[in-house]
PDB file of N, H, CA, C and O in Angstrom:
ATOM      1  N   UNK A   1     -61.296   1.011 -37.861  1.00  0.00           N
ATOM      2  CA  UNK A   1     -60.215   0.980 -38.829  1.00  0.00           C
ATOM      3  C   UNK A   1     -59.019   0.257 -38.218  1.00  0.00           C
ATOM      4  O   UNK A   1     -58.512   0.752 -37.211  1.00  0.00           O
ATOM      5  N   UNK A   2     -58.503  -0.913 -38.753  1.00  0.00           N
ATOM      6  H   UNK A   2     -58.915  -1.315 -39.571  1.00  0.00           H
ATOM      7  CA  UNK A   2     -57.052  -1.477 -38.475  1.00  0.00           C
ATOM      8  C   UNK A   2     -56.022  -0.666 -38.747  1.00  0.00           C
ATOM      9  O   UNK A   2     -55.958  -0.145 -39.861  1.00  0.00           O
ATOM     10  N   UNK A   3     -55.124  -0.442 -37.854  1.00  0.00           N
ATOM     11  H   UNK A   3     -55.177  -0.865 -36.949  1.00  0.00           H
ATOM     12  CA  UNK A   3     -53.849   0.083 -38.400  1.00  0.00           C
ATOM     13  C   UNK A   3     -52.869  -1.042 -38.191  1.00  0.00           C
ATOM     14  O   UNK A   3     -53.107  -1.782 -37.237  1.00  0.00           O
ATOM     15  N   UNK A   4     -51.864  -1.278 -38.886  1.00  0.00           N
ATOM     16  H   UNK A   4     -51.670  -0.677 -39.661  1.00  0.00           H
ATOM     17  CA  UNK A   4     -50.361  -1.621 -38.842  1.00  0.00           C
ATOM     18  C   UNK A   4     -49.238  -0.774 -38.468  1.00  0.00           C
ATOM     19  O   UNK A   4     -48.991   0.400 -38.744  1.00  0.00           O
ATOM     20  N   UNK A   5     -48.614  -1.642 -37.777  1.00  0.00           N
ATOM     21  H   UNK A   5     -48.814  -2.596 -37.553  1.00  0.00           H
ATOM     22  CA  UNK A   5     -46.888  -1.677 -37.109  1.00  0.00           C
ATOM     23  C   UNK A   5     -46.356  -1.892 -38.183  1.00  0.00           C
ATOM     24  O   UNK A   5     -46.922  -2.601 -39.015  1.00  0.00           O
ATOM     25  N   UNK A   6     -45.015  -1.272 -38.441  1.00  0.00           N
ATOM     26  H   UNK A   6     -44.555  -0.696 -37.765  1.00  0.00           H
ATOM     27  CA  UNK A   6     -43.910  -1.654 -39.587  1.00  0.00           C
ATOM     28  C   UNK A   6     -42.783  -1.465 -39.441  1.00  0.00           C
ATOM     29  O   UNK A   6     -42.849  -0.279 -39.764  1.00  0.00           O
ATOM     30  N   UNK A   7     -41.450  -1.647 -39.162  1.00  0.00           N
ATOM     31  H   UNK A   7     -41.397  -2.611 -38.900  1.00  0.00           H
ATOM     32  CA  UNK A   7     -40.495  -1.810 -38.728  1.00  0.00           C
ATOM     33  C   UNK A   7     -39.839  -1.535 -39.915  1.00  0.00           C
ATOM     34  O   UNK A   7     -39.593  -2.381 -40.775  1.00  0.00           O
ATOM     35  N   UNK A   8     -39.494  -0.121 -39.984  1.00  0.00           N
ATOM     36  H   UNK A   8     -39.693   0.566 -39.286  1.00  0.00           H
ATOM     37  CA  UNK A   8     -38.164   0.137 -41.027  1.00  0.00           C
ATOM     38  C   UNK A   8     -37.172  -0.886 -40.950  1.00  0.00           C
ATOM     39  O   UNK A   8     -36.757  -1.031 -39.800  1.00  0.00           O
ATOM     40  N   UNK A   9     -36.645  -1.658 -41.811  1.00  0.00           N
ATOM     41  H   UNK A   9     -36.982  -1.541 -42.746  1.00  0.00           H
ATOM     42  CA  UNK A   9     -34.795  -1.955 -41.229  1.00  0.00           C
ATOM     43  C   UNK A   9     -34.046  -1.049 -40.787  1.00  0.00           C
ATOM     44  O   UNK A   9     -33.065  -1.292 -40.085  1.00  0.00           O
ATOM     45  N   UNK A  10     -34.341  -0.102 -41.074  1.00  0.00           N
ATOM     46  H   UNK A  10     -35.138   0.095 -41.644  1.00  0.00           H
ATOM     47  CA  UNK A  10     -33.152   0.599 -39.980  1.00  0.00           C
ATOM     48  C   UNK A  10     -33.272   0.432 -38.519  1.00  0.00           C
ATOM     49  O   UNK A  10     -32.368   0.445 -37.684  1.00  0.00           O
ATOM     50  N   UNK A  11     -34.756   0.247 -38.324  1.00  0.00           N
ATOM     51  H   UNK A  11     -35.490   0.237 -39.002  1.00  0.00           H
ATOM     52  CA  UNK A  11     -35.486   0.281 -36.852  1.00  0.00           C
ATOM     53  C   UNK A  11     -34.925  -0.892 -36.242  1.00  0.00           C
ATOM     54  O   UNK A  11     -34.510  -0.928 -35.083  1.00  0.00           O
ATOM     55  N   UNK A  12     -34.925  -2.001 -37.177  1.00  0.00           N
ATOM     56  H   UNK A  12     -35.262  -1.973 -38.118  1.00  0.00           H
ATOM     57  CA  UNK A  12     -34.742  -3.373 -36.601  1.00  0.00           C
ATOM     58  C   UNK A  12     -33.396  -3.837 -36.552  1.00  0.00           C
ATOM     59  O   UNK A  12     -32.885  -4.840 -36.055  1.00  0.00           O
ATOM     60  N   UNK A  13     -32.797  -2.549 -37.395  1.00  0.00           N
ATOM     61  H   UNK A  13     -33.213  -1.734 -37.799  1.00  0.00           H
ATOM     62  CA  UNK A  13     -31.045  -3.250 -36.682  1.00  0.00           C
ATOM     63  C   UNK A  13     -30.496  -2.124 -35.886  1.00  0.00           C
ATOM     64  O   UNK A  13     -29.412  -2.193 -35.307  1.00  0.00           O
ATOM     65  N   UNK A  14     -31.167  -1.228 -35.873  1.00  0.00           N
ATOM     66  H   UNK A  14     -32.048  -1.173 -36.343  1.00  0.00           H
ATOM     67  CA  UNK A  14     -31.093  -0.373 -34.033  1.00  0.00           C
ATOM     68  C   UNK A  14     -31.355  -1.294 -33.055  1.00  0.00           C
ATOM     69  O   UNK A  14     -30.536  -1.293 -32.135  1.00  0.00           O
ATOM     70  N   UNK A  15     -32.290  -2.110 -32.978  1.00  0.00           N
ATOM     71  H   UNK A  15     -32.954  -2.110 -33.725  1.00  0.00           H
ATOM     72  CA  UNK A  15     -33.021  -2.807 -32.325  1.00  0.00           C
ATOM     73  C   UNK A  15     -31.904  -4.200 -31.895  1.00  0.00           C
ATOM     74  O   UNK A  15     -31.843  -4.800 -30.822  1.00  0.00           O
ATOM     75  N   UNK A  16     -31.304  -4.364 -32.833  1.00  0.00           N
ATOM     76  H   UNK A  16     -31.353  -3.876 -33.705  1.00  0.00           H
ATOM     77  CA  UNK A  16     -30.505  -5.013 -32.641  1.00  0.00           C
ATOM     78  C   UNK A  16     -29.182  -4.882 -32.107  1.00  0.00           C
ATOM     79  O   UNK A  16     -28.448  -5.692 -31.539  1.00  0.00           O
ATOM     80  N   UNK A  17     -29.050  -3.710 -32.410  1.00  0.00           N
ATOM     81  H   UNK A  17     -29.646  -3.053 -32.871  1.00  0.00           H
ATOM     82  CA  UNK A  17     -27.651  -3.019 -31.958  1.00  0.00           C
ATOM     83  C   UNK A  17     -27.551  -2.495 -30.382  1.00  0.00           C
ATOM     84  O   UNK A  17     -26.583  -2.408 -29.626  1.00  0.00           O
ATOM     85  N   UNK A  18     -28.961  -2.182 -30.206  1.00  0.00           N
ATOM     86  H   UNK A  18     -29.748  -2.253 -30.820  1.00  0.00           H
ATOM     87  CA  UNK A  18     -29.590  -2.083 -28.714  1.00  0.00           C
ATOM     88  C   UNK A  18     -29.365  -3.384 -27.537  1.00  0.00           C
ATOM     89  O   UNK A  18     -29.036  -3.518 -26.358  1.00  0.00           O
ATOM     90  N   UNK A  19     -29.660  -3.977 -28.380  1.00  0.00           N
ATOM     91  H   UNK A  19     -29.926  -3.867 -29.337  1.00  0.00           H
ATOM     92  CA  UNK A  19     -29.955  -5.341 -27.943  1.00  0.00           C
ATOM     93  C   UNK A  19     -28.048  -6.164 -27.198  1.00  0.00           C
ATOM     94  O   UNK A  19     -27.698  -6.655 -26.125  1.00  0.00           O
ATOM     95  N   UNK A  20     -27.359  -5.879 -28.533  1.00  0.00           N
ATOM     96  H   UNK A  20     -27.644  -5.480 -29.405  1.00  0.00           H
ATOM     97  CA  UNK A  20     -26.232  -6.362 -28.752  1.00  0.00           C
ATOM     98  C   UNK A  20     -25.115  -5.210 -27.238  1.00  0.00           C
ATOM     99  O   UNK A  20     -24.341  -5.638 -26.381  1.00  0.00           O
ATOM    100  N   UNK A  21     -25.613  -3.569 -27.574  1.00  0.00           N
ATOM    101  H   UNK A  21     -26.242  -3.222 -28.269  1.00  0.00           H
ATOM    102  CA  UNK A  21     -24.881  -3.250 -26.175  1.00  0.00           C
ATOM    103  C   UNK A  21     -25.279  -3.559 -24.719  1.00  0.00           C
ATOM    104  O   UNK A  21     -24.424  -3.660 -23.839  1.00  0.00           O
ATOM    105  N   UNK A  22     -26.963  -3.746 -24.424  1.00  0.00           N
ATOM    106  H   UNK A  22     -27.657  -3.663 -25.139  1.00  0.00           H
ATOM    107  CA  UNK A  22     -27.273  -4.206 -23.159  1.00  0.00           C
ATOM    108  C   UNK A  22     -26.818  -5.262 -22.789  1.00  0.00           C
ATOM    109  O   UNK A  22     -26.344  -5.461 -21.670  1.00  0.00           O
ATOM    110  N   UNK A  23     -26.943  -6.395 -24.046  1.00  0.00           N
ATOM    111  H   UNK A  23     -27.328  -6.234 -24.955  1.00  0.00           H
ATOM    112  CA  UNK A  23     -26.244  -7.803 -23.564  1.00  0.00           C
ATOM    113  C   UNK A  23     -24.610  -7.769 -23.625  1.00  0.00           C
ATOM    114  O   UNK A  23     -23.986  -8.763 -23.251  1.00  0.00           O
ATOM    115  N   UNK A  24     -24.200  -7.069 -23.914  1.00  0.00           N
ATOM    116  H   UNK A  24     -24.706  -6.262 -24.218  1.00  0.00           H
ATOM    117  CA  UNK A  24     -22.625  -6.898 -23.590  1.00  0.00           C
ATOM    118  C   UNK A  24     -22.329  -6.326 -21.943  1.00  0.00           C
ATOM    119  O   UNK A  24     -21.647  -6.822 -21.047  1.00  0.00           O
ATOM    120  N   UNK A  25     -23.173  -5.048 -21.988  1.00  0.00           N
ATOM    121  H   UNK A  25     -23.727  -4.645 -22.716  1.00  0.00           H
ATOM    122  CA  UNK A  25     -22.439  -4.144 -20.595  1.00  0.00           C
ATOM    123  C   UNK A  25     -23.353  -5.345 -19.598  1.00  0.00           C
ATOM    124  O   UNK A  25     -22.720  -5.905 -18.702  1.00  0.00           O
ATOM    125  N   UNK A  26     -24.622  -5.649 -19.769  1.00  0.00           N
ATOM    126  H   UNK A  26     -25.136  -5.194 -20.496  1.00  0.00           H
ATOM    127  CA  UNK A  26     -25.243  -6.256 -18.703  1.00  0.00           C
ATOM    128  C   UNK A  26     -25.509  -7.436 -18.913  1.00  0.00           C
ATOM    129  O   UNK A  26     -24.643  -8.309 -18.852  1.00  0.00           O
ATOM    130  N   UNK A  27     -27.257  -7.772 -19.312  1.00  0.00           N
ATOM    131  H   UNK A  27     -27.960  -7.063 -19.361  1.00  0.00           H
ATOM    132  CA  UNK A  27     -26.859  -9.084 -19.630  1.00  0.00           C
ATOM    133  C   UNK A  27     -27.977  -9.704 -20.950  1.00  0.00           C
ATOM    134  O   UNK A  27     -28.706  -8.916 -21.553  1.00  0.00           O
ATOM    135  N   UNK A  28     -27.967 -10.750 -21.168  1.00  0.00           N
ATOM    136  H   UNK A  28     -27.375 -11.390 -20.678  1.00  0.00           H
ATOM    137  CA  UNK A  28     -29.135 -10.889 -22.301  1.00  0.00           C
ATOM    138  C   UNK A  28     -30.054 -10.649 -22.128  1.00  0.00           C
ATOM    139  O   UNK A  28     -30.673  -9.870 -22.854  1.00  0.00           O
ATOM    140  N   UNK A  29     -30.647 -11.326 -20.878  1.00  0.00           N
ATOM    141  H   UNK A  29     -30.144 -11.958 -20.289  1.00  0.00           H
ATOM    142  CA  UNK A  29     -31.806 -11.446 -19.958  1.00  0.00           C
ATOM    143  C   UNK A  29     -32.448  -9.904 -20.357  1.00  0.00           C
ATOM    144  O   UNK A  29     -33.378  -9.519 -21.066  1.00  0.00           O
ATOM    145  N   UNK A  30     -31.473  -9.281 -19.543  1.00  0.00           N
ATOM    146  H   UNK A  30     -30.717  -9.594 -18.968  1.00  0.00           H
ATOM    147  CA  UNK A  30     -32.413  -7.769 -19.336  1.00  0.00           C
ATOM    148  C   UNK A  30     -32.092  -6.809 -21.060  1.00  0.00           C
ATOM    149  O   UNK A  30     -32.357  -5.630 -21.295  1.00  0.00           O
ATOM    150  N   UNK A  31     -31.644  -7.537 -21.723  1.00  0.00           N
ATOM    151  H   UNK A  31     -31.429  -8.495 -21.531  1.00  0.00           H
ATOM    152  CA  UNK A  31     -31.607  -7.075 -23.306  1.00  0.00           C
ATOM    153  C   UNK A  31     -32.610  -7.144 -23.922  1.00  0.00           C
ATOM    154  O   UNK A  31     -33.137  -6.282 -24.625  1.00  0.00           O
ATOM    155  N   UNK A  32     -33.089  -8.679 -23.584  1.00  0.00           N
ATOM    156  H   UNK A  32     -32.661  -9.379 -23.013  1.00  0.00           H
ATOM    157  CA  UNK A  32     -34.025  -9.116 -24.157  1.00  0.00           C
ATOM    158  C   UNK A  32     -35.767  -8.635 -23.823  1.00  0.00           C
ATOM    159  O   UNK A  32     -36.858  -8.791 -24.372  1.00  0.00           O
ATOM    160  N   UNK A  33     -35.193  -7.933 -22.511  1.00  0.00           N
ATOM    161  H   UNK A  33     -34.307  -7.805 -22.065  1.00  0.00           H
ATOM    162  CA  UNK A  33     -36.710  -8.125 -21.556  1.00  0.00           C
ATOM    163  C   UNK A  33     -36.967  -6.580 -22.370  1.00  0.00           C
ATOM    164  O   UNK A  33     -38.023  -6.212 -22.885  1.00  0.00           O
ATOM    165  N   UNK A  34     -35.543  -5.752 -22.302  1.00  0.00           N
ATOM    166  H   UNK A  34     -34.685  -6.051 -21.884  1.00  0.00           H
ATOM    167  CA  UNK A  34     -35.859  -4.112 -22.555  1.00  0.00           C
ATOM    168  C   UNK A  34     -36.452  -4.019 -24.036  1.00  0.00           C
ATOM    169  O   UNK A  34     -37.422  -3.343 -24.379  1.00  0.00           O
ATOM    170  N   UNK A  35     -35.466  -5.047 -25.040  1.00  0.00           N
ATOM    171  H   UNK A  35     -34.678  -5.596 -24.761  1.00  0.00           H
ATOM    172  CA  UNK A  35     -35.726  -4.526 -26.494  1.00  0.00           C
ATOM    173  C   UNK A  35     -37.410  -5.142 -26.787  1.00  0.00           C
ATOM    174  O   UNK A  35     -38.073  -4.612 -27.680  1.00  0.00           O
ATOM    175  N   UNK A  36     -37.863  -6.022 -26.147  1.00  0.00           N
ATOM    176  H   UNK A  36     -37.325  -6.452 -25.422  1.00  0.00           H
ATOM    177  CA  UNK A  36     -39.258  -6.622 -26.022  1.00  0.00           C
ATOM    178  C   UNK A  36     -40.378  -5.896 -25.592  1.00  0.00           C
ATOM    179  O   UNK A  36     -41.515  -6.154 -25.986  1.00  0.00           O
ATOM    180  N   UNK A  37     -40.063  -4.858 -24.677  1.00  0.00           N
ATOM    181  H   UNK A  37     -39.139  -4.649 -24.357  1.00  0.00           H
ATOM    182  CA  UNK A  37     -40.648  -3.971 -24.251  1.00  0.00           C
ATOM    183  C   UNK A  37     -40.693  -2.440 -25.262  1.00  0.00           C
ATOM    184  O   UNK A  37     -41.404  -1.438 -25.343  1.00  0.00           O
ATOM    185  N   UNK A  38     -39.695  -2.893 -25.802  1.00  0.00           N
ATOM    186  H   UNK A  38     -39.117  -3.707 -25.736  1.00  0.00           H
ATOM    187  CA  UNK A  38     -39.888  -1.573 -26.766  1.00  0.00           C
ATOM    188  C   UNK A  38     -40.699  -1.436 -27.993  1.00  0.00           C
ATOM    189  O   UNK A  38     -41.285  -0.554 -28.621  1.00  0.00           O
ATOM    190  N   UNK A  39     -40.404  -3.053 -28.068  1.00  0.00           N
ATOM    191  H   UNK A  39     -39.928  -3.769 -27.559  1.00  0.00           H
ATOM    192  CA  UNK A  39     -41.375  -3.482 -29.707  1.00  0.00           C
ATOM    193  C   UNK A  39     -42.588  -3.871 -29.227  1.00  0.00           C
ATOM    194  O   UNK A  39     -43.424  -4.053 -30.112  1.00  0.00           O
ATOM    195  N   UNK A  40     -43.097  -4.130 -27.665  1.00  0.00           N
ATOM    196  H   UNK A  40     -42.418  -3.981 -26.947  1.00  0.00           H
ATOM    197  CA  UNK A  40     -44.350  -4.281 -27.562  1.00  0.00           C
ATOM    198  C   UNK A  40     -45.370  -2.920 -27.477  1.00  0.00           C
ATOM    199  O   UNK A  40     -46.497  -2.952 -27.972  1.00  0.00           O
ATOM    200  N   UNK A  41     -45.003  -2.106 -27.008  1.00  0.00           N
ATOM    201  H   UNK A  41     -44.088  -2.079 -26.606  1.00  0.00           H
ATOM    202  CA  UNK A  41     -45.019  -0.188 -27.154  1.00  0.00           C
ATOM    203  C   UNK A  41     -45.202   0.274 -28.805  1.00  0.00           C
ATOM    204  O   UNK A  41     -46.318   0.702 -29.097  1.00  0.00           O
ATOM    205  N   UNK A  42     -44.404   0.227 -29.654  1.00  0.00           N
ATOM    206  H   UNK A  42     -43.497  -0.121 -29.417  1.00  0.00           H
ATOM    207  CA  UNK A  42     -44.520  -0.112 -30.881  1.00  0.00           C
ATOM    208  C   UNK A  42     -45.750  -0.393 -31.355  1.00  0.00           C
ATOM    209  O   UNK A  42     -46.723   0.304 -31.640  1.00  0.00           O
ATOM    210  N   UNK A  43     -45.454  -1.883 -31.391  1.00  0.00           N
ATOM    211  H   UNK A  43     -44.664  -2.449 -31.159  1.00  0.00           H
ATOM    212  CA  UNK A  43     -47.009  -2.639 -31.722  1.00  0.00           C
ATOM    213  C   UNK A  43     -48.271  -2.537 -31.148  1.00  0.00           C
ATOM    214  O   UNK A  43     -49.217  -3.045 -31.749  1.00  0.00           O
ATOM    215  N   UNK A  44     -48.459  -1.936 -30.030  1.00  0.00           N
ATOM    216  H   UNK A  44     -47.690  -1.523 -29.542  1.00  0.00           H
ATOM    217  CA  UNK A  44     -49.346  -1.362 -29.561  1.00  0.00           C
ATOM    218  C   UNK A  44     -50.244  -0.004 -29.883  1.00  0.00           C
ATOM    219  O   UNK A  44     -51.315   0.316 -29.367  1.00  0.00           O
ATOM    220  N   UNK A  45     -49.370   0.793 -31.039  1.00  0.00           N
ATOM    221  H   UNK A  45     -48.501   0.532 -31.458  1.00  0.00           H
ATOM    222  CA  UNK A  45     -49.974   1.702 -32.174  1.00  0.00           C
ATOM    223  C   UNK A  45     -50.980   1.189 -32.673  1.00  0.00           C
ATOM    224  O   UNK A  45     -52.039   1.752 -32.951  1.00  0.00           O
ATOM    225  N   UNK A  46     -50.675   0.018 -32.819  1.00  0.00           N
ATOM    226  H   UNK A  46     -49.814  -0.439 -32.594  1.00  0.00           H
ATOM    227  CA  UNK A  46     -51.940  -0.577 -33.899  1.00  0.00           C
ATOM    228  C   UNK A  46     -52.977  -0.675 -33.641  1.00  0.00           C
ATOM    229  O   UNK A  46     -53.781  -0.935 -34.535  1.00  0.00           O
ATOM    230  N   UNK A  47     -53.400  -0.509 -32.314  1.00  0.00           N
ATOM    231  H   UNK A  47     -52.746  -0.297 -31.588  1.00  0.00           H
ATOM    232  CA  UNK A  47     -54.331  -0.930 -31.571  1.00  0.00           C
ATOM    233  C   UNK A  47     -54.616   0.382 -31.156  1.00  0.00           C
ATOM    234  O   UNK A  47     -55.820   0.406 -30.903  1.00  0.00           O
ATOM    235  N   UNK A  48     -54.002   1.726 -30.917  1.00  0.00           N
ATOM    236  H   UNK A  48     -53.023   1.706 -31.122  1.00  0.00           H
ATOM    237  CA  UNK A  48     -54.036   2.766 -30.416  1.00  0.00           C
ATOM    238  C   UNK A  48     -53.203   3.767 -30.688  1.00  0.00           C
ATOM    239  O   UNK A  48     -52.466   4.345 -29.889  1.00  0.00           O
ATOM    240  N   UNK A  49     -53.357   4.004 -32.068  1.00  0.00           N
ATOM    241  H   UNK A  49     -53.956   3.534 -32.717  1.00  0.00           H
ATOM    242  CA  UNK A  49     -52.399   4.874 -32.726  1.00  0.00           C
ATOM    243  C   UNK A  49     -52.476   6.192 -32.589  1.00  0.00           C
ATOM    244  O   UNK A  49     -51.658   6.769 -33.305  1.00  0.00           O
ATOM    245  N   UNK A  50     -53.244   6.997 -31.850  1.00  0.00           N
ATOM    246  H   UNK A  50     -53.909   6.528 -31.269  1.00  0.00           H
ATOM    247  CA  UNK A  50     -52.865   8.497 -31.438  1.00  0.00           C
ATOM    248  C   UNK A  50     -52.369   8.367 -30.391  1.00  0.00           C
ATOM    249  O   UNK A  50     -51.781   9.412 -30.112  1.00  0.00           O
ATOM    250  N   UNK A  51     -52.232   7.321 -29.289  1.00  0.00           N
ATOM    251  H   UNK A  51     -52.709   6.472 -29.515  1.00  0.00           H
ATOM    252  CA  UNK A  51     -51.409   6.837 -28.393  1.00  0.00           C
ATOM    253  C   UNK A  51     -49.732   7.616 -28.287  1.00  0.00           C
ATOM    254  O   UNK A  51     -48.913   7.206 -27.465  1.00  0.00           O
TER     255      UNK A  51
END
């Protein structure tokens, strides 16, 4: 059975808002690396959703 990932908008402008304080206090780099890591965890349900 396939499952799907789905990203409320609310999820994705947390995600963004996440994004927007790491790259402020620190830097994009590691904004980018963290919020990437979070949506790859995420999307990885799909593949292993009692995970």
């Amino acid at each position: 059975m396939s499952h799907s990932v789905i990203f409320s908008p609310e999820a994705l402008e947390q995600l963004v808002e996440l994004f927007q304080f790491i790259a402020h206090s620190g830097s994009p780099v590691i904004a980018t690396g963290y919020t990437e890591a979070i949506v790859s965890c995420c999307e990885g349900l799909a593949t292993f959703p009692h995970r």
